[in-house]
N, C-alpha and C positions, 0 to 999 in steps of 0.2 A: 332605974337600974343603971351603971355604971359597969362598963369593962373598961380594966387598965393592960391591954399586952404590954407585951416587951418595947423598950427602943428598938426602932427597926436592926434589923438583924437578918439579910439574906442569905440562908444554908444551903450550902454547896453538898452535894450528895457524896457521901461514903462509897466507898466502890462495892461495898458491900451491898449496899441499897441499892445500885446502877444491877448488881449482877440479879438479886432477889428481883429486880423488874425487868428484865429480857428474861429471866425463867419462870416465863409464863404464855400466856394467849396470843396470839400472830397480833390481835388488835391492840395491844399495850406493847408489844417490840417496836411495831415500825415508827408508831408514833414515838417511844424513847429512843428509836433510832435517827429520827428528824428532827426529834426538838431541844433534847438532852445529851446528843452525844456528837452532833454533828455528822454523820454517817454520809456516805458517798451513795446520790441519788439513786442510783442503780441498785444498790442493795438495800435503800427504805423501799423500793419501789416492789423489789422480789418478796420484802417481807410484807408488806402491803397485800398483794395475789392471794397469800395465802389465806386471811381475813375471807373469802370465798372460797375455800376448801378443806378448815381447819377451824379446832375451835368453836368456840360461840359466836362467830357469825354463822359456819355452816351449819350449825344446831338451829341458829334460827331459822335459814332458809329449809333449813329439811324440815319443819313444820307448817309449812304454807300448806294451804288448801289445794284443790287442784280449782275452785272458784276464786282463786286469789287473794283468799282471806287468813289470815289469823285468829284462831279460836271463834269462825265462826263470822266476828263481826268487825264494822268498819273502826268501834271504838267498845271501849264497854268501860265499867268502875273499876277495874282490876291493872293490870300491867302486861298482859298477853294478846289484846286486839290486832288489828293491822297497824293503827296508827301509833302504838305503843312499841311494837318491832319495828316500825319505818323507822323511829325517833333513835330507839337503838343503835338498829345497822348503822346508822349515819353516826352516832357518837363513838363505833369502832371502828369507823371509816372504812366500810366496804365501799370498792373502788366505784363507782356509780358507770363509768365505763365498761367495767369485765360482764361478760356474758351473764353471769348469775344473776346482777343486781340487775340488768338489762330484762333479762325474760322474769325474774320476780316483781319488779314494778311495774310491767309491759301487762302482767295478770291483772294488774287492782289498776290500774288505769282504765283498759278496758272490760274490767269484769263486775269490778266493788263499787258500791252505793250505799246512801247512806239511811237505807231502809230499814225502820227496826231501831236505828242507833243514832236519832236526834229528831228535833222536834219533827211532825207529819210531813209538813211545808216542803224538806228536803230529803224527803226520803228517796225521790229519783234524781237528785244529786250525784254526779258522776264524784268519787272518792278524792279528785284533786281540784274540784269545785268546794268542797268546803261545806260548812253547816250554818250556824251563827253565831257561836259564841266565841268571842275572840282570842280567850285562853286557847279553845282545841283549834281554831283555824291557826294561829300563830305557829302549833305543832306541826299542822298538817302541812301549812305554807313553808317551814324551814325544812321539812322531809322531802317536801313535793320539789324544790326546787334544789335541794340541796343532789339529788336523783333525775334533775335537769327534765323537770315537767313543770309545763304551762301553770304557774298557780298566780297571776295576775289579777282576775278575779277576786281570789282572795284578798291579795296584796288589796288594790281598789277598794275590799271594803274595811279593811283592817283602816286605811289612811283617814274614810269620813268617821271612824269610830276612835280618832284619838281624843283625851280630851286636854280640857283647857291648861292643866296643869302638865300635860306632857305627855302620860302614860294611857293605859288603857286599862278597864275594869270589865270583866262577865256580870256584872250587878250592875252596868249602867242602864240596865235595860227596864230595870225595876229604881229607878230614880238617883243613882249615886253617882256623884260629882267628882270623887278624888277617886283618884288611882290606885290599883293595887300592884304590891311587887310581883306577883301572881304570876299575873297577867300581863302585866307589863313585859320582862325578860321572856316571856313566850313568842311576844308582838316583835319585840326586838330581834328576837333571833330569827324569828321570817324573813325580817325585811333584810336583816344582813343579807341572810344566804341567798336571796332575790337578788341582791346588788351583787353579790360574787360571781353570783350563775348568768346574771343576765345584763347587767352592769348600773352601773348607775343613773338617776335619774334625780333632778332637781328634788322634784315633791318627795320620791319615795326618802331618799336623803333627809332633806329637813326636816321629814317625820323621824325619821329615825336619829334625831340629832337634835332632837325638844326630848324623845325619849330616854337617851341616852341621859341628859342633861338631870333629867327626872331623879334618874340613880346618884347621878353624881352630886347635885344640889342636897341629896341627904346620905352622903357619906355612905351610901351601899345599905344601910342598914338602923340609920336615926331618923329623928322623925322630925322634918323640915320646921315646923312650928317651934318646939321646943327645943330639939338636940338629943333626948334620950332615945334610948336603945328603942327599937322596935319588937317588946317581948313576946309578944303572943300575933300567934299569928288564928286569927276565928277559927281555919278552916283543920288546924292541927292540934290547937293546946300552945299554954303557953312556955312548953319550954321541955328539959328532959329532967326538970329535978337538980338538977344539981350543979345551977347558977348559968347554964347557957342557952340565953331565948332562941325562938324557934331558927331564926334565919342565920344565925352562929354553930351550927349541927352542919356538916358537911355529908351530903347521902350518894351516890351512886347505884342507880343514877338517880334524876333528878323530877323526873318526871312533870307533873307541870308546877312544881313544887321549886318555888326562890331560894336562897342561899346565898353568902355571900361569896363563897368560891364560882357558885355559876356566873354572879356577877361580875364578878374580875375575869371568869375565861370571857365571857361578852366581849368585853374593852380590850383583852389582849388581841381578841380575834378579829376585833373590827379597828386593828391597830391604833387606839387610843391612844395619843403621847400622856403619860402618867403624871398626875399631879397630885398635890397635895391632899386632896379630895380624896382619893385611895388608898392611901397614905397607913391609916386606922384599921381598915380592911384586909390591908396586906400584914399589919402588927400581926393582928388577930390571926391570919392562915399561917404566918409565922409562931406563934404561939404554939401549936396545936401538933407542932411537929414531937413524936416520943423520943424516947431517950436511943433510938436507934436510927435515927435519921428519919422515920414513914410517919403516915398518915393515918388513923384511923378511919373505917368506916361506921360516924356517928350517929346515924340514923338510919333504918333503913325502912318504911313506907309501906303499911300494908297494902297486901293485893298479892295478885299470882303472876311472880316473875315465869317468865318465858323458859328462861335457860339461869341461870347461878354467872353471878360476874365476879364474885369476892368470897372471901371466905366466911363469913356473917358480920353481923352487926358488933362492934366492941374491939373488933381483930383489926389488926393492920391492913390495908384496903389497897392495891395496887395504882387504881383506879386512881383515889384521892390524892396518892401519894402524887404519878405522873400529873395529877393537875395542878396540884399544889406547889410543884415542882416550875412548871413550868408559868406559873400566873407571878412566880418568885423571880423568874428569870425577866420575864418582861417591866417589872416593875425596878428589875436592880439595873437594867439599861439607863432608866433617868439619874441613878444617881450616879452609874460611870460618867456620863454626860456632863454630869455638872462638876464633875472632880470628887465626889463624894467617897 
């Protein structure tokens, strides 16, 4: 299979689109007030607060348990557990500071286990200790730290579970040698948010920089042997019908679910100088732009969302659009750079 986007082409937003995304959730202003519009600290900061009072963060937190849980449990196959609204709040950036996120994580740190909700072995696993499979520790380690809790532990076992080829798979346990994109971008983004929260370290680094490399050796999204597209993804199907494989469908959110939009905010976030290698990637989230400036949201993931982020599946997606936006901005820096 073969996709041709456009020649690169980075679109600058319509004011029309700037205004359709400040009229909406405290958690899509401040971030388009920081990353898109330039806004003066003090007021990303005030719109920031309100991510903990307003909205679909506070919808999330007014559904905590009074045992510190979400719907009950530490994880479950759905999209409403703890670790499924930890991964949230942190992607509308509740402030990990403010009282709220303070006494909500303060619950599941010392109240939540991981009893009931992974293998026996770890059932009296404290919730920021982790389980074993490195797709859900990857979440729980980018939540855990990204909300400035001890998840070292994890990190430590994430580092002996890389493998040769760069990345990491939940099937290596049962004999597989190559990497999944999976798993992999779940691994990655722990270790980032570890290095953010906690700072950097030799090893955690040079794991996360075989991993990184992992992505970028196959172009976000082809397949290192050959070069072609990577269309089916096992754990989804392969595709939606109508010529775009799995990991070319942009979802919000993401769940432990690759994408190549999650892929490029990765590298924007873990401030990657952009290279040719992205290049293809960036075409493609270029492409997908409608005839109004936005983004659709192209997938959206069975299971039981917590709270509503977007308007459905098919509709123009706020979400995609600020990320689309923004993975557009850090990629058109290299080519101011070079004179382009």
């Amino acid at each position: 299979m073969s996709i041709n986007p456009p020649q690169r082409q980075v679109p600058q937003p319509e004011r029309s689109v700037m205004v359709w995304l400040l009229d909406s959730d405290p958690a899509i202003r401040w971030q388009v007030l920081r990353e898109l519009t330039g806004a003066p600290a003090e007021e990303v900061e005030a719109e920031r607060a309100l991510v903990a009072t307003e909205g679909a963060g506070a919808r999330l937190l007014a559904l905590q348990g009074a045992d510190g849980r979400w719907a009950g449990a530490a994880w479950n196959r759905g999209w409403n557990s703890t670790m499924h609204v930890l991964m949230l709040l942190r992607d509308l950036g509740l402030d990990p500071a403010s009282v709220q996120a303070q006494h909500a994580v303060g619950l599941v740190r010392d109240r939540v286990t991981w009893k009931g909700c992974g293998p026996p072995e770890c059932d009296g696993n404290a919730f920021f200790a982790g389980e074993v499979e490195p797709c859900i520790n990857g979440q729980v380690g980018a939540a855990g730290a990204y909300f400035g809790q001890d998840v070292r532990g994890i990190v430590d076992r994430l580092l002996v579970e890389q493998l040769p080829d760069g990345g990491w798979n939940c099937e290596a346990e049962n004999g597989s040698v190559r990497s999944s994109f999976n798993t992999t971008i779940c691994v990655l983004e722990a270790l980032l948010e570890h290095e953010l929260r906690a700072g950097p370290t030799q090893e955690v680094t040079a794991a996360r920089l075989r991993g990184q490399e992992y992505l970028l050796e196959r172009r976000l999204f082809r397949r290192r042997s050959t070069g072609a597209v990577i269309d089916y993804d096992r754990k989804v199907g392969p595709g939606d019908g109508r010529g775009h494989p799995a990991w070319t469908r942009f979802a919000f959110p993401t769940w432990w679910h690759y994408d190549v939009l999650r892929g490029l905010e990765y590298l924007r976030r873990a401030g990657v100088a952009p290279d040719e290698r992205a290049a293809e990637a960036i075409d493609l989230v270029a492409s997908r732009r409608d005839g109004e400036g936005r983004w659709p949201l192209e997938v959206r993931y069975a299971g039981t969302m917590p709270v509503e982020t977007d308007d459905g599946e098919g509709r123009p997606s706020r979400w995609n659009t600020l990320r689309a936006l923004r993975v557009l901005n850090w990629y058109s820096a290299r080519d101011r750079a070079d004179g382009a």
